[in-house]
Gaussian input, Z-matrix of N, CA and C with variables (Angstrom, degrees):
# hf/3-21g

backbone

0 1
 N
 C     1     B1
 C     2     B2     1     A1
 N     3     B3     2     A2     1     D1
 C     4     B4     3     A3     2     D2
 C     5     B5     4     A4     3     D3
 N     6     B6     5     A5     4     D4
 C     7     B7     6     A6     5     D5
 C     8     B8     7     A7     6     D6
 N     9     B9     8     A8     7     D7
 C    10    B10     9     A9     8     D8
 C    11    B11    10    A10     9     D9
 N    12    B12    11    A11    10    D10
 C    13    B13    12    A12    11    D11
 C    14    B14    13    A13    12    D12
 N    15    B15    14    A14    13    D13
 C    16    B16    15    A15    14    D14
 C    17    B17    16    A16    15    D15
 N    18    B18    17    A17    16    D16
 C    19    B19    18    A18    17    D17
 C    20    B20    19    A19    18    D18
 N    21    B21    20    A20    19    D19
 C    22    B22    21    A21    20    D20
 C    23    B23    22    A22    21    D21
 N    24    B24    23    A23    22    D22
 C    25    B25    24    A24    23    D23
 C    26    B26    25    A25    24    D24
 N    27    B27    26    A26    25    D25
 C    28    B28    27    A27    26    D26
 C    29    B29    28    A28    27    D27
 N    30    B30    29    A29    28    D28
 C    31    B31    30    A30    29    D29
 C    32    B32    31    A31    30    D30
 N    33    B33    32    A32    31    D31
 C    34    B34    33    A33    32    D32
 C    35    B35    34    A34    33    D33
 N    36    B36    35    A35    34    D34
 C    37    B37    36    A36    35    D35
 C    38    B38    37    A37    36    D36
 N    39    B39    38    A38    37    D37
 C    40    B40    39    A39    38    D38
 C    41    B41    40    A40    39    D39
 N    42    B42    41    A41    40    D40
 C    43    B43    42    A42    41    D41
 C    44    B44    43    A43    42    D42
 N    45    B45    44    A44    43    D43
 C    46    B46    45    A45    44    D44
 C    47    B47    46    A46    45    D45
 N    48    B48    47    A47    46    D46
 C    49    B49    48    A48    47    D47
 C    50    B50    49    A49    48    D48
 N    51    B51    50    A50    49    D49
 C    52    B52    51    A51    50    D50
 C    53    B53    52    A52    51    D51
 N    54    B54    53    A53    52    D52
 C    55    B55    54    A54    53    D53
 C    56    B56    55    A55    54    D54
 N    57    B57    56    A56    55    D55
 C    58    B58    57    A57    56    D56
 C    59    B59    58    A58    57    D57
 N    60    B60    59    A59    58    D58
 C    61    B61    60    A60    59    D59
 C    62    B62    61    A61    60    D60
 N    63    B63    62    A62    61    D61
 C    64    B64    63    A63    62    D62
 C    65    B65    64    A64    63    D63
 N    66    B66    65    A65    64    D64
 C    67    B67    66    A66    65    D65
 C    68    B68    67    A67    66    D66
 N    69    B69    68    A68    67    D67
 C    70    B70    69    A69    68    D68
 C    71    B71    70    A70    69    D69
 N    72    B72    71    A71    70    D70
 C    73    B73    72    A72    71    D71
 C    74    B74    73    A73    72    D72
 N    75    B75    74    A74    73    D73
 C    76    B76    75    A75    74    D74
 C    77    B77    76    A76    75    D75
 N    78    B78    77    A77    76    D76
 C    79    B79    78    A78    77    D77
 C    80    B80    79    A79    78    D78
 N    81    B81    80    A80    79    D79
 C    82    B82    81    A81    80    D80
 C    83    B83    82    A82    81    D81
 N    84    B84    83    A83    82    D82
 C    85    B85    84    A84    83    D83
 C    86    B86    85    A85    84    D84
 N    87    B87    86    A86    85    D85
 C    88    B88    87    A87    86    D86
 C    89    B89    88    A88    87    D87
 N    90    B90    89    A89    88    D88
 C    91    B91    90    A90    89    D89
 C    92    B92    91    A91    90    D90
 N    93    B93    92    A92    91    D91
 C    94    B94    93    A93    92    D92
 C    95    B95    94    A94    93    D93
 N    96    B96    95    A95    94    D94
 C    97    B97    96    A96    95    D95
 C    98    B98    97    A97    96    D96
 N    99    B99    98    A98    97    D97
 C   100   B100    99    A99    98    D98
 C   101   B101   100   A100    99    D99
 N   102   B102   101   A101   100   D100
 C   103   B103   102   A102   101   D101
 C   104   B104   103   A103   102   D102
 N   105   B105   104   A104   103   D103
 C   106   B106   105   A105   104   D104
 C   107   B107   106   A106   105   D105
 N   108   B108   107   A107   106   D106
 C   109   B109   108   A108   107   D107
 C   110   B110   109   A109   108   D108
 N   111   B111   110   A110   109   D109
 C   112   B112   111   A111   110   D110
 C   113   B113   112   A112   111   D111
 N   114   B114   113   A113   112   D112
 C   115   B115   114   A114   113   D113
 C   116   B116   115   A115   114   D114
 N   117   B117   116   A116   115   D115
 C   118   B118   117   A117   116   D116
 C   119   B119   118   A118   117   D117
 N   120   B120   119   A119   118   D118
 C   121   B121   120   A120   119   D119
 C   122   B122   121   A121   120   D120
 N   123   B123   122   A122   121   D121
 C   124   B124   123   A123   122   D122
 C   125   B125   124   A124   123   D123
 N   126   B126   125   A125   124   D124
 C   127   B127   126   A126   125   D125
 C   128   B128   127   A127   126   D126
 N   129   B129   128   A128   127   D127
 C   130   B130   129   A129   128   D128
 C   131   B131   130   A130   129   D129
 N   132   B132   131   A131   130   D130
 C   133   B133   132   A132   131   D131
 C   134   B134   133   A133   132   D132
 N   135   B135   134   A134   133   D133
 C   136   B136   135   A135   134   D134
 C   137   B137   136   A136   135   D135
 N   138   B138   137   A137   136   D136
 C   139   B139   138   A138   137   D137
 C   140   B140   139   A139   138   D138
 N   141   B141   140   A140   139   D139
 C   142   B142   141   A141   140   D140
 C   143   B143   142   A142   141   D141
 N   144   B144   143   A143   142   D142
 C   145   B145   144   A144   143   D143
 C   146   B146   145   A145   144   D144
 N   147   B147   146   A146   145   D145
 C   148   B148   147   A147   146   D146
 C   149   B149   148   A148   147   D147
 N   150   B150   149   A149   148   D148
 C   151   B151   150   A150   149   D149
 C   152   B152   151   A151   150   D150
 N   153   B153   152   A152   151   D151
 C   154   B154   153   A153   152   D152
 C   155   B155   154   A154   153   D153
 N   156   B156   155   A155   154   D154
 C   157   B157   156   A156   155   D155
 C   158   B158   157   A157   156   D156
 N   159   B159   158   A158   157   D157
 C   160   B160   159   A159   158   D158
 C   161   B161   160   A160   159   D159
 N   162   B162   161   A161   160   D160
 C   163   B163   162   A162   161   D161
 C   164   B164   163   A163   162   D162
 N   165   B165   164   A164   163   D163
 C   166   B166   165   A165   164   D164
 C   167   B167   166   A166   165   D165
 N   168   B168   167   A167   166   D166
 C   169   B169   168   A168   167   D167
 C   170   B170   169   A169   168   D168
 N   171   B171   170   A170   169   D169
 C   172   B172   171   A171   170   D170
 C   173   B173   172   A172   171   D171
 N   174   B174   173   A173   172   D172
 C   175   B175   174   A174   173   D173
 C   176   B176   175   A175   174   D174
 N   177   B177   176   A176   175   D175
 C   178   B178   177   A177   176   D176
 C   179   B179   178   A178   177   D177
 N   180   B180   179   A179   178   D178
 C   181   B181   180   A180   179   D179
 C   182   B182   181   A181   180   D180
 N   183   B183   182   A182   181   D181
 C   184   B184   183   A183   182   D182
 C   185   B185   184   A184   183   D183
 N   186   B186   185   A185   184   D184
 C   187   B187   186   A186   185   D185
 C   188   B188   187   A187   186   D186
 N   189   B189   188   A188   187   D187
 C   190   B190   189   A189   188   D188
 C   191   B191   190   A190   189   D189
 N   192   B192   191   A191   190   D190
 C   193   B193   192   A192   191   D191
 C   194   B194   193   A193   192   D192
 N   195   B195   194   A194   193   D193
 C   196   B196   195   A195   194   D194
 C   197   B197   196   A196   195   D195
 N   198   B198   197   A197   196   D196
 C   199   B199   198   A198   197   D197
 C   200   B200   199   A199   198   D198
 N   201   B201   200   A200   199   D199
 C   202   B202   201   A201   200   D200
 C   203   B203   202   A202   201   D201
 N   204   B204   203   A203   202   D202
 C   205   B205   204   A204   203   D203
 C   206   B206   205   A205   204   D204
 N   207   B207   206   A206   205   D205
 C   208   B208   207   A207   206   D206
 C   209   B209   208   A208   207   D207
 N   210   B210   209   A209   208   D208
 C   211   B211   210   A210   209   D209
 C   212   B212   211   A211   210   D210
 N   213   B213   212   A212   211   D211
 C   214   B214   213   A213   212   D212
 C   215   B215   214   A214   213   D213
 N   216   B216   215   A215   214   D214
 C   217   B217   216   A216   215   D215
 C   218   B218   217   A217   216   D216
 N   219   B219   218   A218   217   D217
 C   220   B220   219   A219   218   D218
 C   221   B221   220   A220   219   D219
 N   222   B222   221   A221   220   D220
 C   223   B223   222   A222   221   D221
 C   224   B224   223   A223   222   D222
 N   225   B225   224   A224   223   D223
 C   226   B226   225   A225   224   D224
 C   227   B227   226   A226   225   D225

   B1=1.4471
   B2=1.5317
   B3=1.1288
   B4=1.6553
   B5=2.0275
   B6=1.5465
   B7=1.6413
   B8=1.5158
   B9=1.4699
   B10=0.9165
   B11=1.8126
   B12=1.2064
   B13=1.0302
   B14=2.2226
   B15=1.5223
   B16=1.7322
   B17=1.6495
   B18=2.0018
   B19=1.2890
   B20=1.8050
   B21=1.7938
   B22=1.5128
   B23=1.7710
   B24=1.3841
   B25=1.3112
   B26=1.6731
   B27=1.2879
   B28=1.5070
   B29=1.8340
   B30=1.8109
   B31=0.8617
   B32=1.9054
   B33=1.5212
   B34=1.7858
   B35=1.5226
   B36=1.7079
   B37=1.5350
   B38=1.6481
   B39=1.4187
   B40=1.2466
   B41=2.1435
   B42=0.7798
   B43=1.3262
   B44=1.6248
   B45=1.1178
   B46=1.5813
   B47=2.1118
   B48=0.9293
   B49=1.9894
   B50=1.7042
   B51=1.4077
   B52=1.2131
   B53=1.7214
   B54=1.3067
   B55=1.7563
   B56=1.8193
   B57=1.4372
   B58=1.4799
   B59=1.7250
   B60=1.3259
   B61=1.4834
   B62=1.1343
   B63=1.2757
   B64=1.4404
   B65=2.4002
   B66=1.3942
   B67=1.5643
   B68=1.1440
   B69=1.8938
   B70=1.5761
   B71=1.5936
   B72=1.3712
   B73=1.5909
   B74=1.6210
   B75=1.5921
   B76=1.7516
   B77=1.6552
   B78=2.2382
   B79=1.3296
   B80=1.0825
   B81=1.2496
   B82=1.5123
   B83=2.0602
   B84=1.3526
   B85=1.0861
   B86=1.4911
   B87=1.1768
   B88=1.1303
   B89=1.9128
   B90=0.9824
   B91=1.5063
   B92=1.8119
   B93=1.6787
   B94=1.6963
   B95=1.6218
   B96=1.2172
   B97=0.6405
   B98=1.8020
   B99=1.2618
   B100=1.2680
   B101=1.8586
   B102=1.3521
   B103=2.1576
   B104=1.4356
   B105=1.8683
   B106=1.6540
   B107=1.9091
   B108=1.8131
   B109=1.6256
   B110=1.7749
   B111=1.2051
   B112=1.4751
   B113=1.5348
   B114=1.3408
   B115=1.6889
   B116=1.3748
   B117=1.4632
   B118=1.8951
   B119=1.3514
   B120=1.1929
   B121=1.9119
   B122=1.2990
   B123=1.5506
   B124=1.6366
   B125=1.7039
   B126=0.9592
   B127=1.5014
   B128=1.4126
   B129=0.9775
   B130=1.6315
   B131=1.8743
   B132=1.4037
   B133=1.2333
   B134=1.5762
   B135=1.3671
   B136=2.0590
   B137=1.8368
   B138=1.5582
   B139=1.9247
   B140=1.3843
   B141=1.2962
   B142=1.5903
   B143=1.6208
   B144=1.3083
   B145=1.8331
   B146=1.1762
   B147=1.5622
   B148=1.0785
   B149=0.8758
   B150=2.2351
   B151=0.8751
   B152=2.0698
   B153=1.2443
   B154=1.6635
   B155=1.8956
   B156=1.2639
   B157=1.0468
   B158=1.2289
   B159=0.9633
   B160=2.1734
   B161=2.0390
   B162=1.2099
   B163=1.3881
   B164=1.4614
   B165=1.4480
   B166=1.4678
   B167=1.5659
   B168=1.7547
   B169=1.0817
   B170=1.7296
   B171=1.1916
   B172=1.2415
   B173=1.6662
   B174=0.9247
   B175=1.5037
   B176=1.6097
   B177=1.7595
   B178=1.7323
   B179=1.3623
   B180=1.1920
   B181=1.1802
   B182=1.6692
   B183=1.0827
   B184=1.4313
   B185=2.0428
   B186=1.8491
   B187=1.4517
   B188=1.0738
   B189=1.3785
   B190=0.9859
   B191=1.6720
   B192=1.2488
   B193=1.6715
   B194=1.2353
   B195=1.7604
   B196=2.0419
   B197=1.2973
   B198=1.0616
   B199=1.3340
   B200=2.2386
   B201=1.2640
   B202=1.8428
   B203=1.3775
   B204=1.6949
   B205=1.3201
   B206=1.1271
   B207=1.7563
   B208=1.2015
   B209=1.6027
   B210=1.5092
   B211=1.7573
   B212=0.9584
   B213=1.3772
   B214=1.6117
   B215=1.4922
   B216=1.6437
   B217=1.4490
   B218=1.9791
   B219=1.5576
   B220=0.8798
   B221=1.7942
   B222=1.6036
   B223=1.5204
   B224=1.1415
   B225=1.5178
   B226=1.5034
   B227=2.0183
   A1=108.90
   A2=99.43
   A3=110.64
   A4=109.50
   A5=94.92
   A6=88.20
   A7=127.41
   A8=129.02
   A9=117.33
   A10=119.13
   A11=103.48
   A12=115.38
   A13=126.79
   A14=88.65
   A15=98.68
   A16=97.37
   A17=120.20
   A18=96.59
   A19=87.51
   A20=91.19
   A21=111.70
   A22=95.62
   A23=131.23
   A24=135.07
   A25=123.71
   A26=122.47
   A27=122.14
   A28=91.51
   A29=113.42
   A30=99.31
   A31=109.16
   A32=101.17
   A33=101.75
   A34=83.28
   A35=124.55
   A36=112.36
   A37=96.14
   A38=129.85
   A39=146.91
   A40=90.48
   A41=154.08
   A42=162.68
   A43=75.18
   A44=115.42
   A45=148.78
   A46=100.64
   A47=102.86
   A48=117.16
   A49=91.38
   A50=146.59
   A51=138.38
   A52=123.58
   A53=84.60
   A54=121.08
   A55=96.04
   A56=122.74
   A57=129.65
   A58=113.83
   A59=106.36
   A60=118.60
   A61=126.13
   A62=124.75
   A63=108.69
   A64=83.10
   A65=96.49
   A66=106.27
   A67=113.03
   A68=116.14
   A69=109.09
   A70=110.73
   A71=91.27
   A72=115.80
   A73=115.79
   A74=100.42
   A75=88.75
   A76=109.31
   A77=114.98
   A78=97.62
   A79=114.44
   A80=125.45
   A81=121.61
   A82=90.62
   A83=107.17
   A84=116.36
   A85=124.57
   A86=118.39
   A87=117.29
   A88=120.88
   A89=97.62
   A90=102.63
   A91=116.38
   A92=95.23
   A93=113.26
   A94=105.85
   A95=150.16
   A96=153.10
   A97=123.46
   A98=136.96
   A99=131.10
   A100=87.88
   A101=93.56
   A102=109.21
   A103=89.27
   A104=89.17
   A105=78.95
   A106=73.69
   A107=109.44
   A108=109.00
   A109=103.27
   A110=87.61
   A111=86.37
   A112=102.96
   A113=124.21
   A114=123.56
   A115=89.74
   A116=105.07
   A117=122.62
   A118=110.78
   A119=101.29
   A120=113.79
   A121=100.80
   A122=126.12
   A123=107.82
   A124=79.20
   A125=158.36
   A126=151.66
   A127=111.20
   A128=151.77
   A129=145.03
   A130=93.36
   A131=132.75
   A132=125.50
   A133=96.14
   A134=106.97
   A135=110.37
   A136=80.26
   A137=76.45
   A138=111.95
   A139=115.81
   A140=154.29
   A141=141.22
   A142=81.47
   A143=124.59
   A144=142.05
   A145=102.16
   A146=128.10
   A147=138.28
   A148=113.11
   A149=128.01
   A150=113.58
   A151=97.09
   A152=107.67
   A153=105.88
   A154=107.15
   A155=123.53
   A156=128.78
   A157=127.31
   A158=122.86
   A159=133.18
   A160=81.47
   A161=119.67
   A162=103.39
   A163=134.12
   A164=123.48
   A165=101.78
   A166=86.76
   A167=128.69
   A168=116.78
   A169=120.74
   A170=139.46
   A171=163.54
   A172=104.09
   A173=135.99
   A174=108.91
   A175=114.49
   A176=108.71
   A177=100.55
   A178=84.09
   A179=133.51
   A180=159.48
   A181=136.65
   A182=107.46
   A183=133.43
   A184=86.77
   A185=106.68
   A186=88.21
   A187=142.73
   A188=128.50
   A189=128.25
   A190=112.85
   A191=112.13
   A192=98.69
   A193=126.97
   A194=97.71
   A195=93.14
   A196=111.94
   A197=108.70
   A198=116.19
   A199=102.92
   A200=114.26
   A201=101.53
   A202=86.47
   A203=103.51
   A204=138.25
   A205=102.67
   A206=135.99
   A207=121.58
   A208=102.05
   A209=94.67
   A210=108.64
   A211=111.00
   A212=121.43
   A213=148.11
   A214=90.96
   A215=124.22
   A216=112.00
   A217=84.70
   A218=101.90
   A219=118.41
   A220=128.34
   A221=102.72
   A222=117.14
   A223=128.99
   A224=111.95
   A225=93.45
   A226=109.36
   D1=142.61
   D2=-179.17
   D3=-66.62
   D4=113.31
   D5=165.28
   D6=-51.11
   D7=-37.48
   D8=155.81
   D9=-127.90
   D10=138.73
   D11=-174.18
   D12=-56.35
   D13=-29.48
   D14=-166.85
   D15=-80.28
   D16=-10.74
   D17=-165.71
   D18=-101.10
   D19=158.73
   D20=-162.90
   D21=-93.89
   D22=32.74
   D23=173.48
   D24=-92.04
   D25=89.60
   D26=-160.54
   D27=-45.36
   D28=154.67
   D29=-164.04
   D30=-94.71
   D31=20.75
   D32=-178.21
   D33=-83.87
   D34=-42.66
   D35=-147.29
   D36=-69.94
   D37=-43.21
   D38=-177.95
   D39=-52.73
   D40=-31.43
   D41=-119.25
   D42=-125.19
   D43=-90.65
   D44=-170.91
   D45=-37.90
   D46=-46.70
   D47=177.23
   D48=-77.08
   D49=-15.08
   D50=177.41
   D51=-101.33
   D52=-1.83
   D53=170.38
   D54=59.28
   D55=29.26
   D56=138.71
   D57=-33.78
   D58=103.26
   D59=168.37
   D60=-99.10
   D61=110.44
   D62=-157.24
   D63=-123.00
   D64=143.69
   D65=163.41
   D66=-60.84
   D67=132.81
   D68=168.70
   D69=-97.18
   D70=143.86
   D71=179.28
   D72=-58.78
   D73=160.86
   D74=166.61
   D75=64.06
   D76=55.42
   D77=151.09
   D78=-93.41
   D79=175.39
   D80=-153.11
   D81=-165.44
   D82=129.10
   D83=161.58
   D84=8.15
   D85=-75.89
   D86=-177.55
   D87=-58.96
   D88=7.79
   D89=-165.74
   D90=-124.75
   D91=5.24
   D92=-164.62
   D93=-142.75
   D94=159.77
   D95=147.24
   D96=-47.30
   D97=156.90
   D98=-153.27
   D99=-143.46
   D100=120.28
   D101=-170.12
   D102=-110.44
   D103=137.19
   D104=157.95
   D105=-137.52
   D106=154.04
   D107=151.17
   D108=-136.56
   D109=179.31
   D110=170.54
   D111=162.10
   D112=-167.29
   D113=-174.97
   D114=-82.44
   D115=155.31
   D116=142.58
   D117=-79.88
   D118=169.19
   D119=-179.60
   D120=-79.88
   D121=-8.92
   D122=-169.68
   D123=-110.10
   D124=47.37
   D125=164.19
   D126=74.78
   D127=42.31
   D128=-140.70
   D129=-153.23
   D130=-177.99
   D131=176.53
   D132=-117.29
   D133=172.27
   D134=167.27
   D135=-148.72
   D136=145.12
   D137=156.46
   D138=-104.11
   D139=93.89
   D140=-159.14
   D141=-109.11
   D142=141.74
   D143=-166.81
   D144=-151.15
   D145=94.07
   D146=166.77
   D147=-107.68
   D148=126.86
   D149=-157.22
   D150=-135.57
   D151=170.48
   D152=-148.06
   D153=-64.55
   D154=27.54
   D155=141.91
   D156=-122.29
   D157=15.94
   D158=120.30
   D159=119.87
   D160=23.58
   D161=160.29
   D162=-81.04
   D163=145.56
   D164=-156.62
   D165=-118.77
   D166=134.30
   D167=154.40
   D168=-112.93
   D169=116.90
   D170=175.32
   D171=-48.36
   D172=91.13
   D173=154.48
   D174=-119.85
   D175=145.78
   D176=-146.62
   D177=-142.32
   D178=150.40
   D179=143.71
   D180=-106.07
   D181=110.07
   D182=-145.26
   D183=-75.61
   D184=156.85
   D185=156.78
   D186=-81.13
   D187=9.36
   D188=164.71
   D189=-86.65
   D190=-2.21
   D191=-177.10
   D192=116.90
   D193=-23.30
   D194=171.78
   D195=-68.12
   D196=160.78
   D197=178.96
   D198=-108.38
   D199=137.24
   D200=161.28
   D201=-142.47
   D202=163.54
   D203=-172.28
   D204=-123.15
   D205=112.02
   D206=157.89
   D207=-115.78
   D208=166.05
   D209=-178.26
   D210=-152.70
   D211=133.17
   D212=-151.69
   D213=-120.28
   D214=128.96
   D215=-175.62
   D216=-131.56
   D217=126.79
   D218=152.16
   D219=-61.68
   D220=107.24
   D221=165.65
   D222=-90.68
   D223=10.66
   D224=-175.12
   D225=-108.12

């Protein structure tokens, strides 16, 4: 509610002039990166990081402990 009533200032813009930051609601896929992990078939872990211009980066760890990074770069 507006502290005072006679001024003609909606009270989000008055909110907004007090430099009140508030988080917006509703992220949604397209706006975050997209995780997948889980085991490999040879026993080892993967990170797959696809991010909202469709690049995919891989990072995998073998069972013995190496670690590789692959990355798939979207051209189209």
């Amino acid at each position: 509610m507006p502290e005072n009533e006679a001024e003609d200032i909606p009270y989000a813009e008055r909110l907004r002039q007090k430099n009140i930051q508030t988080r917006p609601s509703g992220w949604t896929s397209a706006t975050r990166d997209e995780v997948a992990e889980g085991p490999t078939p040879e026993g080892g872990r993967f990170k797959a990081t696809r991010d909202t211009a469709g690049h995919i980066v891989t990072e995998e760890t073998t069972p013995s402990g190496k670690q590789r990074k692959h990355v798939t770069i979207n051209l189209a």
